[in-house]
VOVO-545479 format. One record per atom (N, C-alpha, C, O): residue in three letters; residue number from 0; atom name; x, y, z. Coordinates in nm, 4 decimals. Example, Ala and Ser with C-alpha at 12.3 -4.5 7.8 and 13.67 -1.06 7.14 Angstrom:
2
- res,n,atom,east,north,up
- ALA,0,N,1.3190,-0.5690,0.7800
- ALA,0,CA,1.2300,-0.4500,0.7800
- ALA,0,C,1.3200,-0.3300,0.7800
- ALA,0,O,1.4236,-0.3319,0.8465
- SER,1,N,1.2850,-0.2250,0.7080
- SER,1,CA,1.3670,-0.1060,0.7140
- SER,1,C,1.2900,0.0030,0.7870
- SER,1,O,1.3409,0.1138,0.8039
//
This chain:
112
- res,n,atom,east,north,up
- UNK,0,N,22.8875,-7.3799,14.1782
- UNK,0,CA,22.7981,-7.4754,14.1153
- UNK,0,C,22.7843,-7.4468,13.9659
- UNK,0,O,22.7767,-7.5358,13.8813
- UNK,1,N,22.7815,-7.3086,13.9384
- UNK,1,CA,22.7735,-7.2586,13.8080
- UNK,1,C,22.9421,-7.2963,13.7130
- UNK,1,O,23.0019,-7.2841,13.6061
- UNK,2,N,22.9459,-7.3239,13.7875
- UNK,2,CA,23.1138,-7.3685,13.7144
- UNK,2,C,23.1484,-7.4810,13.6740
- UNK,2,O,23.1947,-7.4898,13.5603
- UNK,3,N,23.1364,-7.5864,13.7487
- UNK,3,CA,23.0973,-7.7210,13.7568
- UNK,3,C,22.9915,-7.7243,13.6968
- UNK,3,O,22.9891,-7.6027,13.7158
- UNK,4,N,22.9005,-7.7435,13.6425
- UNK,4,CA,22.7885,-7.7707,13.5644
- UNK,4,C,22.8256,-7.7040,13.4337
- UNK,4,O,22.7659,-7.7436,13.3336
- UNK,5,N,22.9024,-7.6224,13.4226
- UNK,5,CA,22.9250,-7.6120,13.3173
- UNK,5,C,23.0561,-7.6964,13.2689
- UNK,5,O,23.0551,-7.7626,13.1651
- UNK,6,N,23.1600,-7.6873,13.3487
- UNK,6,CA,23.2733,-7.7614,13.2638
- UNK,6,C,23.2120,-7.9161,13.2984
- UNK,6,O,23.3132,-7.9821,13.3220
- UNK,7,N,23.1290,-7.9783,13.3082
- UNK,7,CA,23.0466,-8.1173,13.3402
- UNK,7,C,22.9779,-8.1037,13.1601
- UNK,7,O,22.9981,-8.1820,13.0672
- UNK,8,N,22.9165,-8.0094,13.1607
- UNK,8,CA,22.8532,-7.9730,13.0248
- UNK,8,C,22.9977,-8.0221,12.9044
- UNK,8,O,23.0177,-8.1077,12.8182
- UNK,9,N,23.0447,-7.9482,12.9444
- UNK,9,CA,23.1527,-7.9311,12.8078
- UNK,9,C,23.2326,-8.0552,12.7890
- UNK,9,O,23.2530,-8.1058,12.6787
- UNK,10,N,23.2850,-8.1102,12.9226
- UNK,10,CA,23.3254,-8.3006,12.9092
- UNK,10,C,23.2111,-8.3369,12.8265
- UNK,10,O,23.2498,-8.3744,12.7158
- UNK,11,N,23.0581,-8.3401,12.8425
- UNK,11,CA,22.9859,-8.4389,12.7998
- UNK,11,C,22.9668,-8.3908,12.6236
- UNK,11,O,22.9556,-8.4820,12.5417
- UNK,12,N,22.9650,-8.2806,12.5875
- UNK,12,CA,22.9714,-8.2506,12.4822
- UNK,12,C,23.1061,-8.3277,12.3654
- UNK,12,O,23.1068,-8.3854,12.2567
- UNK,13,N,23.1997,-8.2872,12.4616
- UNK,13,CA,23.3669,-8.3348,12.4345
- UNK,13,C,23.3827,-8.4789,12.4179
- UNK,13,O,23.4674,-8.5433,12.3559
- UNK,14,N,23.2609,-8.5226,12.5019
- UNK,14,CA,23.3060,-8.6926,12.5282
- UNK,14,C,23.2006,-8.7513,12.3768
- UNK,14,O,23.2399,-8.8114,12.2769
- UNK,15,N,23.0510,-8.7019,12.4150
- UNK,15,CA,22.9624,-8.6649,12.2585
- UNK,15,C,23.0688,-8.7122,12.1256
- UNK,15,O,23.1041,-8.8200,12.0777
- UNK,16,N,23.0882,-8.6116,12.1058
- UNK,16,CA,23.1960,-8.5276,11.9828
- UNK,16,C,23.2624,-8.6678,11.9743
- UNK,16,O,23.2339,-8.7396,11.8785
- UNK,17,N,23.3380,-8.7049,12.0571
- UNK,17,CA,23.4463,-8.7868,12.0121
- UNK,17,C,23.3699,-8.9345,12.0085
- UNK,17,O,23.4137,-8.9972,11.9121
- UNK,18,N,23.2854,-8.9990,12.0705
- UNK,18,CA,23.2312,-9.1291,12.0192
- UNK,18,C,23.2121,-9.0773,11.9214
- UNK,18,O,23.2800,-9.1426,11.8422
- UNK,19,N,23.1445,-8.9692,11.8458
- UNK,19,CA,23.0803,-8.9706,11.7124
- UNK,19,C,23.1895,-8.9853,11.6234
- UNK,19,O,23.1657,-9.0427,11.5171
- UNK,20,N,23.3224,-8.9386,11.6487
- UNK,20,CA,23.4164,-8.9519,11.5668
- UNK,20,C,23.4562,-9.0740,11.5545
- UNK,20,O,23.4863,-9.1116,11.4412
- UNK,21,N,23.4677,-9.1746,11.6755
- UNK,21,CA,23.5203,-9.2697,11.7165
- UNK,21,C,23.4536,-9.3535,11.6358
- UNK,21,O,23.5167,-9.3891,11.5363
- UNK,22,N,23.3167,-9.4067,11.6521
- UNK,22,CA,23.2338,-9.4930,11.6352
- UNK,22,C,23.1735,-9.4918,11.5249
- UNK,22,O,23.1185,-9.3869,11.4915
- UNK,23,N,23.1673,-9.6092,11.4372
- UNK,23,CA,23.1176,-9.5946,11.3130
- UNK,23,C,22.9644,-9.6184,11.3573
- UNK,23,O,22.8975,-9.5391,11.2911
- UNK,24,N,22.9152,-9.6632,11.4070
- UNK,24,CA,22.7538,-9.6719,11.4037
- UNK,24,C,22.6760,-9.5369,11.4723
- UNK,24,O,22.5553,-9.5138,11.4643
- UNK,25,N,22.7486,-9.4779,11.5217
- UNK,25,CA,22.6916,-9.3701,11.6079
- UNK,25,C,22.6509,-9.2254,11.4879
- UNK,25,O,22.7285,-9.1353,11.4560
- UNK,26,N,22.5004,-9.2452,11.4395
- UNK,26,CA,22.4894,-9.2113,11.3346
- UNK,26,C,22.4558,-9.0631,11.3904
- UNK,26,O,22.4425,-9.0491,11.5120
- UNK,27,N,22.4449,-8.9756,11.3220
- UNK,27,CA,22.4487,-8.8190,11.3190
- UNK,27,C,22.3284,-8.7932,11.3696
- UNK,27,O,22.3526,-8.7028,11.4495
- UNK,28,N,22.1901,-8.8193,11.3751
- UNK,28,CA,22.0984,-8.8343,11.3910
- UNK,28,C,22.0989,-8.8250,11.5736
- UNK,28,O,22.0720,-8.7316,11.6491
- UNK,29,N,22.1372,-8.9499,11.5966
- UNK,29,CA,22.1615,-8.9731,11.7282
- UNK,29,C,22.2769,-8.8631,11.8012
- UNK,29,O,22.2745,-8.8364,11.9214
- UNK,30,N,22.3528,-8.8196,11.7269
- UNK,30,CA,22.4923,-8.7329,11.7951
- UNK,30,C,22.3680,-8.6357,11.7988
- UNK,30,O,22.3244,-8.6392,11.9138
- UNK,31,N,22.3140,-8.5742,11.7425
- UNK,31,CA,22.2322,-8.4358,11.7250
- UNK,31,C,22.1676,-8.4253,11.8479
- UNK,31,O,22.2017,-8.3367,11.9262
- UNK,32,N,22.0692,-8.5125,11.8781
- UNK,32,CA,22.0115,-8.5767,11.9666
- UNK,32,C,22.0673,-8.5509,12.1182
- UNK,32,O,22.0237,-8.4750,12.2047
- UNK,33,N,22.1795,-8.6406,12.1203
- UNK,33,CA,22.2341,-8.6469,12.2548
- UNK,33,C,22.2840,-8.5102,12.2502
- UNK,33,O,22.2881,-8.4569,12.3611
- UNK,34,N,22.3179,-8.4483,12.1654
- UNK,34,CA,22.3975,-8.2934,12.2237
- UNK,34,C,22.3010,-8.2188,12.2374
- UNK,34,O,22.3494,-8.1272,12.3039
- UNK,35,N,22.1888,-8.1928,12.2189
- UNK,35,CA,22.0138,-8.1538,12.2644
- UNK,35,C,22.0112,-8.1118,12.3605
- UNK,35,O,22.0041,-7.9996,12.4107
- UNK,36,N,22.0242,-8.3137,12.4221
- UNK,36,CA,21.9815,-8.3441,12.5455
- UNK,36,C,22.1171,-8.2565,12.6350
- UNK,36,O,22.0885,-8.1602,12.7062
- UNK,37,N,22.2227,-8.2910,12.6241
- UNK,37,CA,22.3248,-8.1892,12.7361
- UNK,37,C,22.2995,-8.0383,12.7213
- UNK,37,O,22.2981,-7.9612,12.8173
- UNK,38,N,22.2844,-8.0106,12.6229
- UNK,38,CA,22.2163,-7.8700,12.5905
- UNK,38,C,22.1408,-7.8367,12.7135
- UNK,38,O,22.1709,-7.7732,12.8145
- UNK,39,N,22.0030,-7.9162,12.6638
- UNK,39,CA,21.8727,-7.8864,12.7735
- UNK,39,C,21.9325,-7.8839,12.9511
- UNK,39,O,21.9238,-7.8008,13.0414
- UNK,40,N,21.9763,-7.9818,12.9427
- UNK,40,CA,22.0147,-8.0166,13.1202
- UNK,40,C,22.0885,-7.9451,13.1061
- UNK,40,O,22.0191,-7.8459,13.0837
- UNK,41,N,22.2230,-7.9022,13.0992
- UNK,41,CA,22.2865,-7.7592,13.1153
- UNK,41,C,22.1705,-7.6498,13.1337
- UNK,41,O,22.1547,-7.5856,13.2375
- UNK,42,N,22.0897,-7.6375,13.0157
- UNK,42,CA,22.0498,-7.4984,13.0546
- UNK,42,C,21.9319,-7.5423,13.2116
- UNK,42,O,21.9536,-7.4773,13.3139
- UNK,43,N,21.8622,-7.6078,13.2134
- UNK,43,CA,21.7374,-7.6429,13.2985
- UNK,43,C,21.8627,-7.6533,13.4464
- UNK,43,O,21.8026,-7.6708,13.5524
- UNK,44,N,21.9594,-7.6481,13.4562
- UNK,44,CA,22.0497,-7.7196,13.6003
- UNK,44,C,22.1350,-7.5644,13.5891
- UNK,44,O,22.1892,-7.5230,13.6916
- UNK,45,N,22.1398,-7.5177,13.5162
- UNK,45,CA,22.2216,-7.3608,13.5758
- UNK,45,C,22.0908,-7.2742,13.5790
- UNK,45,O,22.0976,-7.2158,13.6872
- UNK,46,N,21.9659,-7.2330,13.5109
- UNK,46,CA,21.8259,-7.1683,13.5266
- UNK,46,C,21.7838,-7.2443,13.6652
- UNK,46,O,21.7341,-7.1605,13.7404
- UNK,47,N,21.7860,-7.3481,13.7129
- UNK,47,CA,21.7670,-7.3672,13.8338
- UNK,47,C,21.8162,-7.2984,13.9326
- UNK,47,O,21.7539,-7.2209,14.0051
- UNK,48,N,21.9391,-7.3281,13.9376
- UNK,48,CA,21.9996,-7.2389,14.0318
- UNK,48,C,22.0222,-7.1176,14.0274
- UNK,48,O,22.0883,-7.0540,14.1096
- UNK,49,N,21.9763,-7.0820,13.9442
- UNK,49,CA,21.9791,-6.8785,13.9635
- UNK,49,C,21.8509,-6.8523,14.0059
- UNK,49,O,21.8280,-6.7440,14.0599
- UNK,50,N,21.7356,-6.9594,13.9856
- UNK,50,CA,21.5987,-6.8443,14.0106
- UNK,50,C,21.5069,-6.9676,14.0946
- UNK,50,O,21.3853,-6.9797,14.0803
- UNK,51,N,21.5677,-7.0304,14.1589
- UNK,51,CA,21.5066,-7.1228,14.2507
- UNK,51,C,21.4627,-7.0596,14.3727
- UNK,51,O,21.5366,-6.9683,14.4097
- UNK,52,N,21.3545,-7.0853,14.4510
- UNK,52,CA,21.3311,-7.0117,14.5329
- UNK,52,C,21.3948,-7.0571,14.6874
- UNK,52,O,21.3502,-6.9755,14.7681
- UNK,53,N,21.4679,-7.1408,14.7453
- UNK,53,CA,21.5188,-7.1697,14.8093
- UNK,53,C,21.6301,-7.2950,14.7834
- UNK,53,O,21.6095,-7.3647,14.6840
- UNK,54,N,21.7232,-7.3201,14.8511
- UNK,54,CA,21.8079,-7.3811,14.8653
- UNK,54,C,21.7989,-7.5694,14.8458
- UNK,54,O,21.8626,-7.6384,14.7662
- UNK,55,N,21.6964,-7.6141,14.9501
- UNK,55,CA,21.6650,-7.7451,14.9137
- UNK,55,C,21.5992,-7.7531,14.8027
- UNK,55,O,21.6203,-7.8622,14.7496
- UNK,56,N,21.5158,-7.6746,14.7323
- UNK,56,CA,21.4691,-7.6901,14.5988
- UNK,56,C,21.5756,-7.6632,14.4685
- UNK,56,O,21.5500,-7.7080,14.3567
- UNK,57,N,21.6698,-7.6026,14.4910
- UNK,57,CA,21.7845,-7.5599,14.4346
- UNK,57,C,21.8504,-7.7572,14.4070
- UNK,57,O,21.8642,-7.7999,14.2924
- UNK,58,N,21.8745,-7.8279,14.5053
- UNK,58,CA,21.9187,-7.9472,14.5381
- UNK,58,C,21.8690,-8.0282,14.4382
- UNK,58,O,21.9200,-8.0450,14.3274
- UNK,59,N,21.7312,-8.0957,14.4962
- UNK,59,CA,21.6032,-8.1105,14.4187
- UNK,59,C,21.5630,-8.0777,14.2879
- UNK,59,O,21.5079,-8.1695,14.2271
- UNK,60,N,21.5721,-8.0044,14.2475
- UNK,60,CA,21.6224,-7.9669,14.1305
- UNK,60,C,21.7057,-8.0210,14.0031
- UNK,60,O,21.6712,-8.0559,13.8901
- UNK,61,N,21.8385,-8.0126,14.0738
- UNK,61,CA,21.9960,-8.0308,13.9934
- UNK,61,C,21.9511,-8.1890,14.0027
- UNK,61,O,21.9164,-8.2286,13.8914
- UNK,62,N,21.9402,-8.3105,14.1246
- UNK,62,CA,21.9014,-8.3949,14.1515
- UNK,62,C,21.7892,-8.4954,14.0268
- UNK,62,O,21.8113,-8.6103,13.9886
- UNK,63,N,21.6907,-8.4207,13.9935
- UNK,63,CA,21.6174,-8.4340,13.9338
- UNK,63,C,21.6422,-8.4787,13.8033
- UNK,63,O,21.6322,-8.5877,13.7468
- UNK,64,N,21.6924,-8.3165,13.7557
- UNK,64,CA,21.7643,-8.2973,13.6232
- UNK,64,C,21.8496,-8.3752,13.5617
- UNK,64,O,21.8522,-8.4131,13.4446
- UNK,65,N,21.9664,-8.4100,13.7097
- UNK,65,CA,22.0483,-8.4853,13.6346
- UNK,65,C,22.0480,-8.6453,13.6560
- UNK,65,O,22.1433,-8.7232,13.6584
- UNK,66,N,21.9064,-8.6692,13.6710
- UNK,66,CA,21.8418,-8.8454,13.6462
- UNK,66,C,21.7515,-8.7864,13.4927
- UNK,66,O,21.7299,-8.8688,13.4038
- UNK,67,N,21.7202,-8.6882,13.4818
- UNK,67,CA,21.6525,-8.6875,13.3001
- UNK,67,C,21.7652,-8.7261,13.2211
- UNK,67,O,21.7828,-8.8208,13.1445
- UNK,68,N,21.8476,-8.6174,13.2626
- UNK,68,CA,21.9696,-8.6241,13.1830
- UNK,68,C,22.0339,-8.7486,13.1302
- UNK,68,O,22.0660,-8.7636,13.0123
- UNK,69,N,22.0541,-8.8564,13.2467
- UNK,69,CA,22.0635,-8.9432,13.1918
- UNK,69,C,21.9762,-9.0663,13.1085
- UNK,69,O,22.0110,-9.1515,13.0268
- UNK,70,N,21.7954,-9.0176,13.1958
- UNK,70,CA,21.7452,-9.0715,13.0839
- UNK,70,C,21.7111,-9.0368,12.8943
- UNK,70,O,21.6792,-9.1073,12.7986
- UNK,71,N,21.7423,-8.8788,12.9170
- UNK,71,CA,21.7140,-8.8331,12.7713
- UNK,71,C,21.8589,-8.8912,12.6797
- UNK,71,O,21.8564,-8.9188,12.5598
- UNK,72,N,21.9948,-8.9020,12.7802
- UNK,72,CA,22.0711,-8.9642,12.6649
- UNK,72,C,22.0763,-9.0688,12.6272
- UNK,72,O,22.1135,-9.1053,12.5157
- UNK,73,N,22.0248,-9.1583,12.7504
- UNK,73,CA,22.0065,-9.3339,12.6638
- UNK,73,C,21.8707,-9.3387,12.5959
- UNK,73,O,21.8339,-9.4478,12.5523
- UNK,74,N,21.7900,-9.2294,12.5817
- UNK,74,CA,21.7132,-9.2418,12.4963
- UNK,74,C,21.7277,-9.2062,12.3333
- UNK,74,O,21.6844,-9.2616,12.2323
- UNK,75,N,21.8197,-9.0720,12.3593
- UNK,75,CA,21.8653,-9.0196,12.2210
- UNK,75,C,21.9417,-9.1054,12.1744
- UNK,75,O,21.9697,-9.0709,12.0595
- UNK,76,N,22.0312,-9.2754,12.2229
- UNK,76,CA,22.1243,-9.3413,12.1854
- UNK,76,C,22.0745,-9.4304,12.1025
- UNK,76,O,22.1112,-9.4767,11.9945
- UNK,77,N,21.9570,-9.4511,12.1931
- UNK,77,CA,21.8775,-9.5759,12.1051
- UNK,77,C,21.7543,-9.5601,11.9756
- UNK,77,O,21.6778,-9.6327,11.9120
- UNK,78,N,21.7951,-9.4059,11.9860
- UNK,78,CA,21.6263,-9.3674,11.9290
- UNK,78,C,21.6557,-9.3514,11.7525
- UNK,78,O,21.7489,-9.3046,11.6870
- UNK,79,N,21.5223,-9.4173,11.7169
- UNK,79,CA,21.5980,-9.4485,11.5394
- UNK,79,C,21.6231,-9.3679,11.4500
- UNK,79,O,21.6248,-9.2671,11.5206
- UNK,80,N,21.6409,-9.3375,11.3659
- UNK,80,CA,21.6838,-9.2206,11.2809
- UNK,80,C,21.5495,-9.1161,11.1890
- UNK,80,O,21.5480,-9.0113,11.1245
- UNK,81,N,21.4496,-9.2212,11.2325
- UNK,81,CA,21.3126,-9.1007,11.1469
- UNK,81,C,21.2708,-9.0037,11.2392
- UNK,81,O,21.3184,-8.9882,11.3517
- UNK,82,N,21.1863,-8.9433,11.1914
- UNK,82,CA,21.1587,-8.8425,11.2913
- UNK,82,C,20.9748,-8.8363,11.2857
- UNK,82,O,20.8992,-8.7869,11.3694
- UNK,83,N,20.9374,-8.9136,11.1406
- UNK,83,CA,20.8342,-8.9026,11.2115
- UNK,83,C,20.7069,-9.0350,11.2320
- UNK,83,O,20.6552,-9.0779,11.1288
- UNK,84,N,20.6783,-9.0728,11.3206
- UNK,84,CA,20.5739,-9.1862,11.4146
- UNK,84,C,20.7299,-9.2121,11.5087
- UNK,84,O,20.7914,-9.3132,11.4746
- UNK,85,N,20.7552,-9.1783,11.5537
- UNK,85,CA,20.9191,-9.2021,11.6420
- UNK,85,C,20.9286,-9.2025,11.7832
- UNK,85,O,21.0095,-9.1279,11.8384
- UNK,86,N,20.8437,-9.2897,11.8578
- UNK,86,CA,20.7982,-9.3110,12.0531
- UNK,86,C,20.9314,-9.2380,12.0941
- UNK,86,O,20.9222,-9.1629,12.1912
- UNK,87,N,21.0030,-9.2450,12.0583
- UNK,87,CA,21.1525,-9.1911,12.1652
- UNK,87,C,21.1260,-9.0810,12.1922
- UNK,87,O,21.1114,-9.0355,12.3056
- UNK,88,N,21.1134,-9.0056,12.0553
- UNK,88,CA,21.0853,-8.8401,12.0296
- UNK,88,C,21.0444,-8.7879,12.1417
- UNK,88,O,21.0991,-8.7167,12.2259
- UNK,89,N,20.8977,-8.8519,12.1267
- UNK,89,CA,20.7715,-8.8081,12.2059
- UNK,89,C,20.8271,-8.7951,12.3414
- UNK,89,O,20.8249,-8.6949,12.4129
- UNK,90,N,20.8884,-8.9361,12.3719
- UNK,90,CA,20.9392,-8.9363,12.5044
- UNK,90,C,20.9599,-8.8354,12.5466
- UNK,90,O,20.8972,-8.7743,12.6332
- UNK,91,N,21.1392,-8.7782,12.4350
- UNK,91,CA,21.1978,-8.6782,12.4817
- UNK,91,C,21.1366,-8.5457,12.4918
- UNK,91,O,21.1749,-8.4702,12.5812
- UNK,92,N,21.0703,-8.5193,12.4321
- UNK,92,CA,20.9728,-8.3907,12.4058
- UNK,92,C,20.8846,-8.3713,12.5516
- UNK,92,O,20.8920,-8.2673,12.6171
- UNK,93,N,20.8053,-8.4808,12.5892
- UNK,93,CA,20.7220,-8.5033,12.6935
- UNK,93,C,20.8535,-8.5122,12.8222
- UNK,93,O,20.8060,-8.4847,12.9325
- UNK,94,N,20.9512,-8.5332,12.8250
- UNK,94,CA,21.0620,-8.4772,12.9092
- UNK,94,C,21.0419,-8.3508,12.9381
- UNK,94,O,20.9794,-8.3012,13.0319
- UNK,95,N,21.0887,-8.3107,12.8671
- UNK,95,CA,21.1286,-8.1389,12.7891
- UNK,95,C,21.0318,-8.0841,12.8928
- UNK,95,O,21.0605,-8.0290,12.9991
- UNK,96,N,20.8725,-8.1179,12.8252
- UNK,96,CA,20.8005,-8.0342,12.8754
- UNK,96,C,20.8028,-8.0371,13.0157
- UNK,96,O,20.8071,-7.9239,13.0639
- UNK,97,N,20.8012,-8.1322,13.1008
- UNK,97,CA,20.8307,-8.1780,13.2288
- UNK,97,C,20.8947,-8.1035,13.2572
- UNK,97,O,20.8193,-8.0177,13.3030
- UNK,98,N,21.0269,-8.0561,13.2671
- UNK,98,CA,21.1369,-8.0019,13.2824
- UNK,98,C,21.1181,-7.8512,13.3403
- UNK,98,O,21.1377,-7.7800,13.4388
- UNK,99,N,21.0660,-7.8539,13.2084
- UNK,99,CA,20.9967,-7.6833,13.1806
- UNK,99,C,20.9032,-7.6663,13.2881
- UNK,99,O,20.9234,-7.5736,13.3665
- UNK,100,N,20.7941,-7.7491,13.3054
- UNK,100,CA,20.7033,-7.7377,13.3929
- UNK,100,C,20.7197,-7.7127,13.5931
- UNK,100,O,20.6633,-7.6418,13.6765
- UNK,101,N,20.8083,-7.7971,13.5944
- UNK,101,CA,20.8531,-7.7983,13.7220
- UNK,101,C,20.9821,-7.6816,13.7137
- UNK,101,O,20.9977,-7.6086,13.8116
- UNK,102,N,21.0498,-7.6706,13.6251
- UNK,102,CA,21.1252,-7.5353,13.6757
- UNK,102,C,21.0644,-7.4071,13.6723
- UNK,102,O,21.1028,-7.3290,13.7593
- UNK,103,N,20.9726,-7.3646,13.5867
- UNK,103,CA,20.9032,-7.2171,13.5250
- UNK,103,C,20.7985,-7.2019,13.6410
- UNK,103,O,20.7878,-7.0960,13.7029
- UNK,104,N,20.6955,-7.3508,13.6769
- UNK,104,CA,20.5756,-7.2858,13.7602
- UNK,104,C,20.5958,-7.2562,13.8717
- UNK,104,O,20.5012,-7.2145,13.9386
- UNK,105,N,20.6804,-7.2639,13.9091
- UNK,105,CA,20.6987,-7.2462,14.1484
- UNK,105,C,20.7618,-7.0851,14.1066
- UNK,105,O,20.7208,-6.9864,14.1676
- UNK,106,N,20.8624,-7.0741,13.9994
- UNK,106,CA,20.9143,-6.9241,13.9797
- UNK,106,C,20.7882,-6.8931,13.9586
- UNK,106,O,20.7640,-6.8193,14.0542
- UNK,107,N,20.6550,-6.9041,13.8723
- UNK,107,CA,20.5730,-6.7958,13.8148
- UNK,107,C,20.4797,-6.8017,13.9083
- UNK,107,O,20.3936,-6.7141,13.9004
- UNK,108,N,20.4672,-6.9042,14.0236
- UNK,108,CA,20.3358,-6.8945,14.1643
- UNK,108,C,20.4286,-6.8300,14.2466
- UNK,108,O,20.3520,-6.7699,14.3220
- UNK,109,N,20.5299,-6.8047,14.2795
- UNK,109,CA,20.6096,-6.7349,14.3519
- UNK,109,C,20.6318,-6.5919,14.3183
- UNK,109,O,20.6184,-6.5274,14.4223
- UNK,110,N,20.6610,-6.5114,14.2136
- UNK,110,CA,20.5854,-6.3986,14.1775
- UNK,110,C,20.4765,-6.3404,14.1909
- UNK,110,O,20.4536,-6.2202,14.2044
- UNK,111,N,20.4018,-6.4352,14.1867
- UNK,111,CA,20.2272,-6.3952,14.2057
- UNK,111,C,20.2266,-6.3227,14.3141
- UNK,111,O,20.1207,-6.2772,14.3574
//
C-alpha cells in the first residue's frame, strides 16, 4: 500500500508539473496549490496506514482521504490568485485541519 500511494503521489505530481508546463492559464499560484494538496494526501494516506489502529479504519481512512484529495485539487484549480479575503483558502485550510483531526485524535485516545 505504501508503494502504491506513493508512485500514485509521484504520477500526480508528474501529471501537476506537466499541465503547468502545458497550459498557458494554469497560473503558478494554482500549480503551488495543487502540489500542497498531493503533498498533504500523500502524507495524511501513508501516516494513516502506519499508525491506524486497526485495519477497517486503515480502509476508512485512505477512502476518506482520497475524496479530500480530490476535493482540495478542484479547489486549488479554481481558487484565485490572492491570498488574502480568499473562501477557497479557508476551505482548504479548514480541510487540512479536518484531516489532521480525524487522523491524530483516535492515535492520541488510543494511547491514553
Amino acid at each position: 500500500m505504501k508503494k502504491i500511494t506513493l508512485l500514485l503521489s509521484l504520477a500526480a505530481i508528474l501529471l501537476n508539473v506537466a499541465f503547468f508546463l502545458i497550459l498557458s492559464h494554469y497560473i503558478l499560484f494554482n500549480f503551488v496549490l495543487s502540489t500542497i494538496a498531493i503533498l498533504s494526501s500523500w502524507f495524511f494516506v501513508t501516516f494513516s496506514t502506519k499508525n491506524s489502529p486497526n485495519d477497517g479504519f486503515k480502509i476508512g481512512l485512505a477512502f476518506f482521504f482520497s475524496i479530500t484529495f480530490i476535493v482540495k485539487i478542484v479547489l486549488s484549480l479554481i481558487s484565485d490568485q490572492i491570498l488574502k479575503d480568499n473562501p477557497i483558502l479557508i476551505i482548504l485550510v479548514g480541510i487540512a485541519l479536518l484531516e489532521s483531526v480525524i487522523l491524530f485524535v483516535p492515535n492520541f485516545i488510543r494511547k491514553s
